[in-house]
C-alpha positions as CSV (number, residue, x, y, z in Angstrom):
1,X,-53.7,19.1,77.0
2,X,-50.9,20.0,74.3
3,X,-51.0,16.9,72.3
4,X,-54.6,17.4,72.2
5,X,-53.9,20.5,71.0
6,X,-51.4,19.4,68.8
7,X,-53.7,16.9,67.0
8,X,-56.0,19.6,67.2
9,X,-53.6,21.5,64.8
10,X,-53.1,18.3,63.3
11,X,-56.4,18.1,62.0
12,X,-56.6,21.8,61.0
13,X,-53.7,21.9,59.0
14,X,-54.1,18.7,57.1
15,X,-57.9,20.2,56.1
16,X,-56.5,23.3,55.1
17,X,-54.0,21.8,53.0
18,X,-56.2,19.4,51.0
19,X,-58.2,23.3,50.1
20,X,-54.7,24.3,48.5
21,X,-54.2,21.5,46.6
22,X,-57.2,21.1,45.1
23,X,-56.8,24.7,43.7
24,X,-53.6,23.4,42.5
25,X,-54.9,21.3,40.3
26,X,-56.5,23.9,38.2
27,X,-52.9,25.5,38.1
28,X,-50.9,22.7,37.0
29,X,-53.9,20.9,34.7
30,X,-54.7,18.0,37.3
31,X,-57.5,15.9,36.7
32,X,-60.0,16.0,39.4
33,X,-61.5,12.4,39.0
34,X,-57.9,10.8,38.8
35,X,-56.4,12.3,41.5
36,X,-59.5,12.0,43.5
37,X,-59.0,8.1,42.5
38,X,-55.6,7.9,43.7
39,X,-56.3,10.1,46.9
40,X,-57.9,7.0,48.7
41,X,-55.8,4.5,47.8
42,X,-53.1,6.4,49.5
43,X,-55.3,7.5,52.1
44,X,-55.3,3.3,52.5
45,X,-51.7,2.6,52.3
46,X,-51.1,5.6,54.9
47,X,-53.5,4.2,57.3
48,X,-52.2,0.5,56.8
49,X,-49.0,1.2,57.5
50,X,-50.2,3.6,60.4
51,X,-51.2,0.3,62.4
52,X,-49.0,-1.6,60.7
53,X,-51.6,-4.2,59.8
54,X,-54.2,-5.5,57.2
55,X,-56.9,-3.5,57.6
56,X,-59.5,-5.8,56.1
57,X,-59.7,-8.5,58.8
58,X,-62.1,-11.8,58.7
59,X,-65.2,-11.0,59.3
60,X,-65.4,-7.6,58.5
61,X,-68.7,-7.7,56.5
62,X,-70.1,-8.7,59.9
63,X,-69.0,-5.9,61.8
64,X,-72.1,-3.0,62.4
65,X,-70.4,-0.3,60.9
66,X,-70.3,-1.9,57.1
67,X,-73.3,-1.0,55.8
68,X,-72.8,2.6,57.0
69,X,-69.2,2.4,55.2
70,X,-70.4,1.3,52.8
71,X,-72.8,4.6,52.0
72,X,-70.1,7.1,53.0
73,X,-67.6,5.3,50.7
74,X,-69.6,6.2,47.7
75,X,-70.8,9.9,48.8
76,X,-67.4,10.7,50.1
77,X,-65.9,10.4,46.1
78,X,-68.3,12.4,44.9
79,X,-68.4,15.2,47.6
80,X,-64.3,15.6,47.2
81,X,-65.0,16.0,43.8
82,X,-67.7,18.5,44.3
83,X,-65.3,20.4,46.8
84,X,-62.6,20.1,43.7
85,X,-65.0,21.8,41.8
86,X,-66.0,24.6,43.7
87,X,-62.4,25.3,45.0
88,X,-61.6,25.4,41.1
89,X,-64.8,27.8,40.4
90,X,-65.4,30.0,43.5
91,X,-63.0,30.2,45.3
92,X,-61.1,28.0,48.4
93,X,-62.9,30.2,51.0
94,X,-66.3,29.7,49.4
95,X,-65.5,26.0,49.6
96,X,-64.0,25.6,53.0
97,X,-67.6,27.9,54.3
98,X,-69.7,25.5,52.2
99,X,-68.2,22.1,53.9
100,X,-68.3,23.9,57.4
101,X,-71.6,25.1,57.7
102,X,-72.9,22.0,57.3
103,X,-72.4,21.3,60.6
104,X,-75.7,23.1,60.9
105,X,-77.3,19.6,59.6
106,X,-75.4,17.5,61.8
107,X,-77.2,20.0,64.8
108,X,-79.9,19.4,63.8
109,X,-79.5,15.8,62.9
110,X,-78.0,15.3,66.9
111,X,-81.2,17.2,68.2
112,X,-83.4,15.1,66.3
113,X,-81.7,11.5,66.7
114,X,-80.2,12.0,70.4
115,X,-82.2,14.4,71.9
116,X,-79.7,17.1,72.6
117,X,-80.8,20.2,74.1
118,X,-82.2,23.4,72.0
119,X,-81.9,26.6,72.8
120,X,-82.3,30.4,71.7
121,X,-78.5,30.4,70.7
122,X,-78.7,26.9,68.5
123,X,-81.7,28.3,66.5
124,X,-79.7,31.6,66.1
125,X,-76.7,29.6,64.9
126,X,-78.4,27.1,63.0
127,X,-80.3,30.4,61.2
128,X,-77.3,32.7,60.9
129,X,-75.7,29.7,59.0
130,X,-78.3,29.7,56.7
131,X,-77.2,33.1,55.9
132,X,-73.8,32.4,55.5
133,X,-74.4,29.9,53.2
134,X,-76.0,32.2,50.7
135,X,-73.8,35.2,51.3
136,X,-70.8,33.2,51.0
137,X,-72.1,31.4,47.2
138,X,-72.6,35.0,45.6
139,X,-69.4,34.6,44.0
140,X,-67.9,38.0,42.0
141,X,-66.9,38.6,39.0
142,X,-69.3,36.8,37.2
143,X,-69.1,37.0,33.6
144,X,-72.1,37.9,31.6
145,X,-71.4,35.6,28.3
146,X,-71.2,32.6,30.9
147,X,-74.3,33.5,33.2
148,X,-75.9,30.1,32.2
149,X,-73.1,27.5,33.3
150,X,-72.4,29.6,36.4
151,X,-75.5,29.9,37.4
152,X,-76.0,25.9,37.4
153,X,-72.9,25.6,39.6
154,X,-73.7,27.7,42.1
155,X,-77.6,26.5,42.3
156,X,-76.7,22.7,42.0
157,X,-72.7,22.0,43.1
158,X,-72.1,24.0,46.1
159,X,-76.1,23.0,47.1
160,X,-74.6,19.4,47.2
161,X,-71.9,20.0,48.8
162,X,-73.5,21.7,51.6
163,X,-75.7,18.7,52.0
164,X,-73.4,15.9,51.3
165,X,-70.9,17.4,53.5
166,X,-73.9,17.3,56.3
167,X,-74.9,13.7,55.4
168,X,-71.2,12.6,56.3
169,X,-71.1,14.5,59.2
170,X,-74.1,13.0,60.6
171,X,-73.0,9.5,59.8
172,X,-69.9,9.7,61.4
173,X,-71.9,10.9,64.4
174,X,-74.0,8.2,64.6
175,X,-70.9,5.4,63.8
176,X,-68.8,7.1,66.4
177,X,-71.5,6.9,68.8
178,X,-73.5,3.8,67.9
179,X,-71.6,1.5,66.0
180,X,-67.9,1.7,67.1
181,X,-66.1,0.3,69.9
182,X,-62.9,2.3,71.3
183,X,-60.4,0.9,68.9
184,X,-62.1,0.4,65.6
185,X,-62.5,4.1,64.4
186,X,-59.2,3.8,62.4
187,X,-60.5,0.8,60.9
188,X,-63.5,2.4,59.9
189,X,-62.0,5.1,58.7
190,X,-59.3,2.9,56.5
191,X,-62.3,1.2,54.8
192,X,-64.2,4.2,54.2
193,X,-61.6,5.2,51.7
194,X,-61.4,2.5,50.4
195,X,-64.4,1.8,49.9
196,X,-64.3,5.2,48.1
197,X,-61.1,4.5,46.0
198,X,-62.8,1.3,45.1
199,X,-66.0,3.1,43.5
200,X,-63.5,5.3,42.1
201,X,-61.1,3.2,40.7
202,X,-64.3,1.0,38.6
203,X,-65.1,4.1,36.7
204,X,-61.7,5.4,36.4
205,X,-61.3,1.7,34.7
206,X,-64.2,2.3,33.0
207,X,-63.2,5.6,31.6
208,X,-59.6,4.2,30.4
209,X,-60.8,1.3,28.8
210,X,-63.3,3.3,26.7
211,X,-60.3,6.3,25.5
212,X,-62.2,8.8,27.4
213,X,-58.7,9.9,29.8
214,X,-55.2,8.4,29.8
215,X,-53.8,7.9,33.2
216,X,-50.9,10.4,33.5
217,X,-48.0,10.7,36.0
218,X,-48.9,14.0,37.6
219,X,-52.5,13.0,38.3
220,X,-51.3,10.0,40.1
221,X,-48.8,12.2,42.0
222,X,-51.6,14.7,42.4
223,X,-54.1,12.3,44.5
224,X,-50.8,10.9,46.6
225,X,-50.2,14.8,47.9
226,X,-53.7,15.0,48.4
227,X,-53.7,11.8,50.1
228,X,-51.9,12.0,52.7
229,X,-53.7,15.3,54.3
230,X,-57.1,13.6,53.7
231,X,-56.2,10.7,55.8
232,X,-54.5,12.6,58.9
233,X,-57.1,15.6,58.7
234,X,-59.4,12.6,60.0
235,X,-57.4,10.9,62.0
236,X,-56.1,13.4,64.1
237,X,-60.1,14.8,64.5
238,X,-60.6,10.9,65.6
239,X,-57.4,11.3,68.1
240,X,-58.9,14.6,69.7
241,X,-62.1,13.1,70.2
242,X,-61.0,10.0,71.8
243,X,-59.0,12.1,74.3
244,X,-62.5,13.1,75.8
245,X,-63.0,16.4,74.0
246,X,-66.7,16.9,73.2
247,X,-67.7,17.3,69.5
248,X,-69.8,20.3,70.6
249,X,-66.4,21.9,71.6
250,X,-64.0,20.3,68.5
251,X,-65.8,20.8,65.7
252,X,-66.8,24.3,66.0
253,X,-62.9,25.3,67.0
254,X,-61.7,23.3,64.6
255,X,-63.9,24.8,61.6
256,X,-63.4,28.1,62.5
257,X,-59.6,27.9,62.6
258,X,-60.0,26.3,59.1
259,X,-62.2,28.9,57.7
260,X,-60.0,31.6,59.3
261,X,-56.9,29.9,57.7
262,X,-58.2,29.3,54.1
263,X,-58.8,32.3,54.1
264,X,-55.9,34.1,54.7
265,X,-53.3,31.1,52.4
266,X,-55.4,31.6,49.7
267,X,-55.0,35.5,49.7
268,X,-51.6,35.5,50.0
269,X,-50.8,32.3,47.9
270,X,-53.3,33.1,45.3
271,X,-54.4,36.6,45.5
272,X,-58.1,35.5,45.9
273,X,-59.9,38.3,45.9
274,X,-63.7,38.4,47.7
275,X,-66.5,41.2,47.6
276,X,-67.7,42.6,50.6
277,X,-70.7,40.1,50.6
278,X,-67.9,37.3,50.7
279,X,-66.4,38.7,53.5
280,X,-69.9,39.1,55.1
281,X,-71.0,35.7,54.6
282,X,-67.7,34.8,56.6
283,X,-68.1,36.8,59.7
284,X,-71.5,35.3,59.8
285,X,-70.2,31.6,59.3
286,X,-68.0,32.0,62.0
287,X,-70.3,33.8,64.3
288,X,-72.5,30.8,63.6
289,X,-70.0,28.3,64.5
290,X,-69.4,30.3,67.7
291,X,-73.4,30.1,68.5
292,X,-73.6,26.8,68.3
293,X,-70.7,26.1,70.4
294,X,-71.8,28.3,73.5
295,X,-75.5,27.4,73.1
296,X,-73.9,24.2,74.9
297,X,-73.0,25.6,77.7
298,X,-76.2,27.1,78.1
């Protein structure tokens, strides 16, 4: 029970962490894409020499979960950069609520796909998280002379992230419980970034080639810190689970603790200040989370 709570912690922390950084970034002038870029290829190199192996093995094309890989690889670049985004603009409690309420898509997606049980409590989670979402994207202190752009970001970027981040979720689901045998979810995992950093790295080339950035030191150093988090914040989630802990128990402790901590780093580290509609939208979220997760034991 306390290394699964350890890894529990584990996984907390290193999700956490990745929220800080990427509001580092705007502090220090780091380049989303770039670091982004060089955050899976170190997620990669941490997981190869993890299991102290090659992770891409003969064959590997063959194996079910490719295709699926495959998908996530290219969604999961351009979610982190959306979450980059909207940490940068709104806030890293705005963000952190965004990514975790989407687990109201991956209910809903477990419902529809393997027939899990509704009840009263699920639909009052899955609704109070609808609330949540919108409570917790009225973001204060909007400026009038910049009504326009802002408004596109919160209507378009944290509307994708929700989503994205509950497309990912729901994959995973299914790869963990269709696709994967007991030892390849590391595997996976390794190739999903790179898959990602691979997509990445063609446009970054792209981009270089064309003048449009210049590759700089602390954008490479950037996506290493954020690197390393990224790939344990997973990994230790994929050690919890495979120590017989039900998702239906994990991920709601595990995104309330992260919602909870966000919350409180970045208003101590960086003074974040939220309205009283921000702080609203919270409480629900985590209520929400808490629905969903006794409406199991129902």
């Amino acid at each position: 029970m306390l290394i699964s709570l350890l890894y529990l912690l584990g996984s907390i922390l290193s999700s956490t962490i990745i929220a800080l950084i990427f509001k580092l970034y705007q502090r220090y002038e780091v380049d989303n894409f770039q670091a982004i870029v060089f955050n899976y290829l170190t997620c990669v190199v941490v997981g190869s020499l993890l299991i102290w192996d090659f992770p891409v093995q003969a064959g590997f094309a063959q194996e079910a979960w490719f295709p699926v890989a495959l998908i996530l690889g290219a969604v999961f670049i351009s979610t982190f950069y959306s979450i980059a985004v909207t940490t940068q603009k709104f806030g890293i409690t705005v963000a952190i609520v965004l990514q975790k309420m989407s687990i109201i898509i991956s209910v809903i997606f477990a419902i529809w796909v393997y027939k899990e049980s509704v009840n009263a409590l699920k639909i009052a989670g899955i609704l109070s998280a609808l609330v949540a979402v919108v409570l917790t994207n009225i973001s204060p202190g909007i400026k009038e002379t910049n009504t326009q752009n802002r408004s596109l970001l919160v209507f378009l970027i944290p509307v994708y992230l929700f989503f994205a981040c509950g497309m990912i979720e729901s994959l995973l689901l299914y790869t963990q419980r269709d696709l994967l045998d007991g030892s390849g979810g590391v595997r996976f995992a390794i190739f999903l970034f790179g898959t990602a950093g691979v997509v990445g790295l063609i446009f970054l080339i792209i981009s270089v080639i064309r003048g449009k950035t210049k590759i700089q030191s602390k954008h490479v150093i950037g996506g290493i810190a954020l690197g390393i988090p990224n790939f344990f914040s997973i990994y230790f989630l994929l050690l919890v689970l495979g120590r017989g802990f039900g998702g239906s128990v994990v991920f709601p402790i595990n995104n309330i603790s992260i919602i909870v901590l966000a919350a409180i780093l970045a208003g101590v580290i960086f003074k974040e200040k939220l309205s009283h509609i921000n702080l609203i939208g919270i409480l629900v979220a985590v209520l929400s989370i808490a629905l969903i997760s006794l409406s199991n034991y129902q």
